[in-house]
N, C-alpha and C positions, 0 to 999 in steps of 0.2 A: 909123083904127081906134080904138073906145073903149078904156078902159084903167080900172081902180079908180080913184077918186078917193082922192086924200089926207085923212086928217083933219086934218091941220094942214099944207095948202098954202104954208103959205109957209114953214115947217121944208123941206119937199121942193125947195122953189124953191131955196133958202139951200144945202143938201147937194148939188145934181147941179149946181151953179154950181160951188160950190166943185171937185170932181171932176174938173168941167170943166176947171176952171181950172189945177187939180193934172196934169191929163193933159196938156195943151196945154204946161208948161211941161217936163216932163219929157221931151215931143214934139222941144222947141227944143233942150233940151239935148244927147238923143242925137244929132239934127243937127247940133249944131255939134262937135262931140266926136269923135263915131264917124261921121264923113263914109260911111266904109267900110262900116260896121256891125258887128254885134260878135255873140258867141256867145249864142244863145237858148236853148243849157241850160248844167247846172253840170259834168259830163262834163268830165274834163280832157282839155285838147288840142281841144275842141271849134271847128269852124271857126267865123269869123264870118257872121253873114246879112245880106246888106243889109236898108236898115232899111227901105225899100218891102215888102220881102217880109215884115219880122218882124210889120209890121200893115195891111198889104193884105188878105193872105188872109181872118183873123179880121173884120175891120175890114167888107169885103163882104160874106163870109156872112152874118154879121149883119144889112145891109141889107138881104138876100136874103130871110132869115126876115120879114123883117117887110114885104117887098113881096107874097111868092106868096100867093093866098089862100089860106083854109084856113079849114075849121069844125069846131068852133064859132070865132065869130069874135072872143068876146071870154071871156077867159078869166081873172078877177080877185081877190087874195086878199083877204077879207071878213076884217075887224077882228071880234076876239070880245069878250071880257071884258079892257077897257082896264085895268087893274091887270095882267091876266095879263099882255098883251100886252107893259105897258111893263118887268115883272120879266123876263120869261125874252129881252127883246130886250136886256135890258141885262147878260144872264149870258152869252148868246152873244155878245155883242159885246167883254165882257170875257175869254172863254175868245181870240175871234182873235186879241185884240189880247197877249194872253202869252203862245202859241203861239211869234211871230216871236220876243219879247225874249228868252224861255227858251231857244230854238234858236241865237241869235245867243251866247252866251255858253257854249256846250258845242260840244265839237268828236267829240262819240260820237255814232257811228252809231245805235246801238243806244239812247239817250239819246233820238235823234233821233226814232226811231221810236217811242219810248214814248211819246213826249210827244204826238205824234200820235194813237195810240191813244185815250190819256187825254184831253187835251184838245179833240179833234176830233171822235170816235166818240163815247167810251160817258160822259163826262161831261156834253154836249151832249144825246144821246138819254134820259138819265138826269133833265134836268132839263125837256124837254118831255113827259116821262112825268109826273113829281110835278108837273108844273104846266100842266094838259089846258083850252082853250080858247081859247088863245091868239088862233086864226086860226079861218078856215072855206077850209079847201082847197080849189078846184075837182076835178073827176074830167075829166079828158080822157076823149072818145070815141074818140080815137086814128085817125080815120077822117079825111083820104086819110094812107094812112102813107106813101106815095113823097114828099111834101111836104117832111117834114122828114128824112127818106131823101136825097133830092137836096140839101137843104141842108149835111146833113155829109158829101155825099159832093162835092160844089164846093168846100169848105173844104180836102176830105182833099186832092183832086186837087193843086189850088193849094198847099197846106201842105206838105204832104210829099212827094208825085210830082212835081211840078214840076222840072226838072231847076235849078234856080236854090237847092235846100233841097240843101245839105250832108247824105252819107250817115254815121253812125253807123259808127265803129271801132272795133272789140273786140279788135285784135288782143292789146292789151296786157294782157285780162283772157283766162283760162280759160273755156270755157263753162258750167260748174254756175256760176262764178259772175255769169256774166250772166244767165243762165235765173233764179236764186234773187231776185236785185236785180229783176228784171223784174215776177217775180209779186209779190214784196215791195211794190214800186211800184204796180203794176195794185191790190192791194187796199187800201193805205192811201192812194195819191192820186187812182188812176180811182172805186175807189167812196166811200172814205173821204171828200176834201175834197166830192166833188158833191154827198153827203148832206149835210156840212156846208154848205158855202156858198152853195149853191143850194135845197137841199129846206128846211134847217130858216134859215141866219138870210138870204137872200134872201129868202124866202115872208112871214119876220116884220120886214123892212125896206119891203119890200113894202105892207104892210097898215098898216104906220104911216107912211110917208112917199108912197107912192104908188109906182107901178110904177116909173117913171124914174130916180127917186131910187134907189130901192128896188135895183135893178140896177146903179147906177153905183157906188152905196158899197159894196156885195158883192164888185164888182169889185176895187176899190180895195182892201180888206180882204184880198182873195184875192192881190192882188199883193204886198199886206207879206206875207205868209207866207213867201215866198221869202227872207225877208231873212236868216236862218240859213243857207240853202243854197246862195245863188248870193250871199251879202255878200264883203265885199271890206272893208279898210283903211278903203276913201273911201267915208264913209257916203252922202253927196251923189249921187254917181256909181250908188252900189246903188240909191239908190232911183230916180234915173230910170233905171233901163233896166230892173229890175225892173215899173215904173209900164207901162215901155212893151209890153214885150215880153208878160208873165204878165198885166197889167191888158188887152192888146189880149185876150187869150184868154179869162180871164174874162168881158168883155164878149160875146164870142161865145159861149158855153156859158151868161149868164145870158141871153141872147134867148131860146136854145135853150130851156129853161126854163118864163120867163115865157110864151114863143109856145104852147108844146104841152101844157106841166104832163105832162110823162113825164119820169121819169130817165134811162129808156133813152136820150134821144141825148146828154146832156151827160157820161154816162160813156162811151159808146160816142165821142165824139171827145176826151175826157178821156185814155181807153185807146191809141188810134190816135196821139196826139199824143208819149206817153210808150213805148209801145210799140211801134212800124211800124219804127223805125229799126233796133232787135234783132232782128227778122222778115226784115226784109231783108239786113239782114247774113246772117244764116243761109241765106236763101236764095240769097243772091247776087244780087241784084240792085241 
């Protein structure tokens, strides 16, 4: 499958090495560490996952997406005005990367949530408004939609039905306050981070490093985020399992992405990932 070409091929070569490399060791680490595997959200009392399953699922889908065919077949972000490009990649790449340190050093909820807001939403949207050419988006034709329909619905099956995925326990909260955290979630991380880290600096890592790259540092970027929310004591520690667990999902919502250019699936299993567990709880199942 063709794919955009890089304008500086060997900056992209140099970034999804590195990634690589970052992935791989953060891979060995939770191996040798968490034999067992360990909890894949920040939920207290959460069980552990084995670590097969915390990057199988993601891990597959993903090859999935990019074996089924599908048309159009090639779907690639075109570089605009190299100045823009290189300003507002470098204001988005500064807004992800003080997201985590900000979060990591405040223990408010509410804090938590602003910064999000502000840093991920309307500060981001704000500066690819005053700073318009950055990119040239494709338009998906969206046609066969079962495609990437069956895509996150093999991910969902695996990820979360799978009777090997630990069910969600609420006993210990009230229900308004689960329903509240729930939709709170659903719109600052299912729609919130997708536009963030997929529509706006995925598309513009994309266009300047080339698709592979492009996807693999989005990934990675998206996995520090968590470092506020599921960090721990041992920086070391946070960051592989972070790397592993949120970087394997990343990776499968940026294919999502890159493959079809609709937001509709990478928040639709963005939502399912963070929300299925509260549904099911309520429903009993």
């Amino acid at each position: 499958m063709s794919q955009a070409a890089s304008p500086r091929p060997w900056l992209g070569t140099a970034v999804l090495a590195t990634v690589v490399l970052a992935y791989t060791a953060a891979l060995g680490y939770a191996a040798l560490n968490y034999p067992a595997g360990f909890p894949g959200s920040a939920d207290p009392g959460a069980a552990a996952v084995p670590l097969w399953a915390i990057v199988g699922p993601p891990l597959a889908a993903a090859a999935l997406a990019v074996a089924l065919p599908y048309q159009p077949q090639r779907l690639p972000v075109e570089a605009g005005q190299p100045r823009t490009l290189l300003i507002t990649t470098a204001l988005l790449l500064t807004l992800a990367l003080a997201f985590p340190l900000l979060t990591r050093i405040t223990e408010s909820d509410v804090g938590y949530i602003a910064a999000k807001v502000a840093l991920l939403i309307v500060l981001p949207l704000l500066a690819v408004r005053l700073l318009p050419g950055a990119i040239r988006l494709p338009r998906s034709q969206g046609k066969p939609w079962w495609v990437p329909l069956s895509v996150v619905g093999f991910w969902f099956v695996t990820s979360q039905l799978a009777p090997w995925n630990p069910r969600f326990d609420g006993s210990a909260y009230d229900a308004a306050t689960i329903v509240a955290v729930a939709l709170i979630t659903a719109v600052t991380a299912g729609l919130g981070e997708e536009l963030f880290y997929r529509r706006l600096l995925q598309s513009q890592l994309e266009a300047l490093l080339g698709a592979w790259p492009g996807i693999a540092l989005a990934s990675l970027i998206f996995a520090l985020m968590h470092l506020g929310s599921h960090g721990s004591a041992d920086l070391l520690d946070t960051l592989a399992r972070i790397i592993v667990a949120q970087g394997s999902f990343g990776l499968f919502v940026g294919v999502l992405w890159w493959r079809y250019r609709s937001l509709v699936w990478p928040v639709a299993a963005h939502l399912l990932v963070n929300g299925w567990g509260v549904v099911a709880y309520f429903l009993g199942v």
